[in-house]
C-alpha positions in Angstrom: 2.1 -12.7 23.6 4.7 -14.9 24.3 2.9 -16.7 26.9 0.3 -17.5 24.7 2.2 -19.0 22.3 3.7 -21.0 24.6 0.2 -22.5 26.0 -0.6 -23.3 22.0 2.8 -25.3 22.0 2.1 -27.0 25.1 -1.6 -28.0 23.4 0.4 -29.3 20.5 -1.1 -27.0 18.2 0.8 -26.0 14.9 1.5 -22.3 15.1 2.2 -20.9 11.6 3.7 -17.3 11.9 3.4 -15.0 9.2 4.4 -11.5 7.9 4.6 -11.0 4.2 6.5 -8.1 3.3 5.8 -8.0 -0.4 3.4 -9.2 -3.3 4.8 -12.4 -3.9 5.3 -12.7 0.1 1.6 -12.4 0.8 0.5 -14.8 -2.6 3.1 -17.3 -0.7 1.4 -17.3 2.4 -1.9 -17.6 1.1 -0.3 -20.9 -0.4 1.1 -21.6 2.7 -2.4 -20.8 5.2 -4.2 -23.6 2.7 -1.3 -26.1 2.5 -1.7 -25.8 7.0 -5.4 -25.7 7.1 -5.8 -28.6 4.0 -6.9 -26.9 1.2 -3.7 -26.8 -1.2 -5.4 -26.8 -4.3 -8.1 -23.9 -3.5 -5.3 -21.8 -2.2 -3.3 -22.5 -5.1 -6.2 -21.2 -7.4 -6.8 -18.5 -5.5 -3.3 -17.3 -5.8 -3.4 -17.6 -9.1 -6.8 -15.9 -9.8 -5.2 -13.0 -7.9 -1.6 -13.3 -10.0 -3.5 -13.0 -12.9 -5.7 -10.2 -11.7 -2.8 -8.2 -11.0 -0.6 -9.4 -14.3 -4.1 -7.5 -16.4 -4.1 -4.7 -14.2 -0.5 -4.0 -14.6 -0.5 -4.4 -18.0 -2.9 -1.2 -18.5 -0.4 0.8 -16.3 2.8 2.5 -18.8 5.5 1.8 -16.8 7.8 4.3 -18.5 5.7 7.2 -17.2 5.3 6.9 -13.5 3.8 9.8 -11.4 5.6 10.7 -8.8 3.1 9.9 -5.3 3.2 10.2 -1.6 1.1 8.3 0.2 0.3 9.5 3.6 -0.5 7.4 6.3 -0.4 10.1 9.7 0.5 13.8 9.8 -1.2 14.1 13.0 1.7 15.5 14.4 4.9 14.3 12.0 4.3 13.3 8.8 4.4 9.9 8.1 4.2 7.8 4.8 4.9 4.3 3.4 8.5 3.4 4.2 10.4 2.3 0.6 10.7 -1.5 1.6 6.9 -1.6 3.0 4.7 -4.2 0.9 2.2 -1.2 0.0 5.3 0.7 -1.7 5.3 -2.4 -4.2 1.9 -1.7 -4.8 2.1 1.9 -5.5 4.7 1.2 -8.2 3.0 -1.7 -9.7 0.2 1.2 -9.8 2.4 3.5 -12.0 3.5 5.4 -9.0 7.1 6.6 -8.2 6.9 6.2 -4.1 7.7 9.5 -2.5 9.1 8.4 0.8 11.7 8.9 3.5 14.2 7.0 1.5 15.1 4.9 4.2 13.8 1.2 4.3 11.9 0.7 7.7 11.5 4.6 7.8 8.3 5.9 7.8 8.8 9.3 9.1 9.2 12.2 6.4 10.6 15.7 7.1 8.2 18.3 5.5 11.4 20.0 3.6 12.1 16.3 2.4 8.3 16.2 1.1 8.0 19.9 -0.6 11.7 19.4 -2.3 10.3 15.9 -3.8 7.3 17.5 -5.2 5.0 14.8 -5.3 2.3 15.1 -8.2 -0.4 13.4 -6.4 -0.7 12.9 -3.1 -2.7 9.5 -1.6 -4.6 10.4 1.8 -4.6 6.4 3.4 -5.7 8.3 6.7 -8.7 9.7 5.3 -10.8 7.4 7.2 -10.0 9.7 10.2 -11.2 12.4 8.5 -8.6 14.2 6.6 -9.3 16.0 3.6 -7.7 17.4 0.7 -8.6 20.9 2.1 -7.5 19.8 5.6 -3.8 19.5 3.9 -4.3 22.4 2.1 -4.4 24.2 4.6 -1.5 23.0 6.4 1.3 25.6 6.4 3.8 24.6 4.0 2.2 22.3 1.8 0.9 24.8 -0.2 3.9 24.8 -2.5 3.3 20.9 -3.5 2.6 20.2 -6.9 -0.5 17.9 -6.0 -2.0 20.3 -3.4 -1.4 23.1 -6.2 -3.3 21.0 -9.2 -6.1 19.8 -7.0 -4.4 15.9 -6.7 -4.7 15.3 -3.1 -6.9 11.9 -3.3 -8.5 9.7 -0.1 -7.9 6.0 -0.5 -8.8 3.0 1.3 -5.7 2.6 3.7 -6.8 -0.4 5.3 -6.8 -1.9 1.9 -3.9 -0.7 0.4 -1.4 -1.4 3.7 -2.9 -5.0 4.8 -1.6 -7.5 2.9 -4.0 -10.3 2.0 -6.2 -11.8 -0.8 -7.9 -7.9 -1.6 -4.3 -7.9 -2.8 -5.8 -7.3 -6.9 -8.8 -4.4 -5.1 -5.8 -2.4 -3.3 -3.8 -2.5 -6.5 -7.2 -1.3 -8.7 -8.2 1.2 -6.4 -4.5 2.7 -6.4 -4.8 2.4 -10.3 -7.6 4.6 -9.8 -6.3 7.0 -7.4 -2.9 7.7 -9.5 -3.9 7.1 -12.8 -8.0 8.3 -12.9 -7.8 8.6 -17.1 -6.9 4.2 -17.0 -10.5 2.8 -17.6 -10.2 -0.5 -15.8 -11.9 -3.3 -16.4 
């Protein structure tokens, strides 16, 4: 709130704002939270245990073979998945996957035609926290006709891992690993 802000200015406190929006956004802000709070150089090897975490999981993903994946964050009521430009859509193509999304950067929302005419070959449940199941979309008129409700590939994953953007950066890019590609053994 704005007037909050405006009490931590009058304090003389230094107010860092932050909002990465991709992988190298949220290493850079890590850099950026120990370079404000002192601690450059444990910051900077942090970052760099997690760039090099991510550089060896990569490396076990073929690129050249993607799979194509939508990953569904509400269809309470409309369907919503990752928008195209969202810093978890990064991670699901570092993961081998081929986002399935609206197609719109900043567009979360997803028309069910849009959805069945992509075909996606697995399908990520990041609201299965809340309880939704691969039978739960199964069952959902419509979506009977996807590939990955077809072949059994609807799969629950960690959404508050995979969409907050921190230093479980490397763990949300395993686990999606896992999720999209299950036959990659990781390390």
């Amino acid at each position: 709130p704005e007037d909050a802000i405006t009490a931590m200015r009058a304090a003389n406190l230094t107010l860092v704002t932050l909002n990465p929006t991709s992988v190298s956004g949220v290493l850079g802000t890590m850099q950026l939270i120990g370079d404000a709070t002192g601690r450059t150089l444990l910051a900077a090897d942090l970052t760099a245990d997690i760039e090099s975490e991510i550089t060896a999981l990569v490396s076990l993903i073929d690129q050249a073979s993607s799979v194509s994946v939508f990953y569904e964050i509400d269809a309470t009521s409309a369907i919503y998945g990752l928008a195209p430009d969202d810093y978890a859509a990064e991670l699901v193509a570092l993961a081998g996957g081929s986002l399935v999304s609206s197609g719109t950067p900043g567009v979360y929302e997803i028309s069910l035609e849009t959805l069945i005419a992509a075909a996606p070959a697995v399908i990520l449940l990041g609201d299965a926290a809340y309880g939704v199941t691969a039978e739960a979309v199964a069952a959902r008129p419509g979506w009977s006709s996807i590939p990955a409700v077809i072949n059994g590939d609807v799969r629950p994953i960690d959404g508050d891992l995979v969409t907050t953007p921190g230093p479980r950066l490397a763990e949300a890019l395993a686990a999606l690993i896992r999720a999209i590609n299950p036959e990659i053994v990781l390390p």
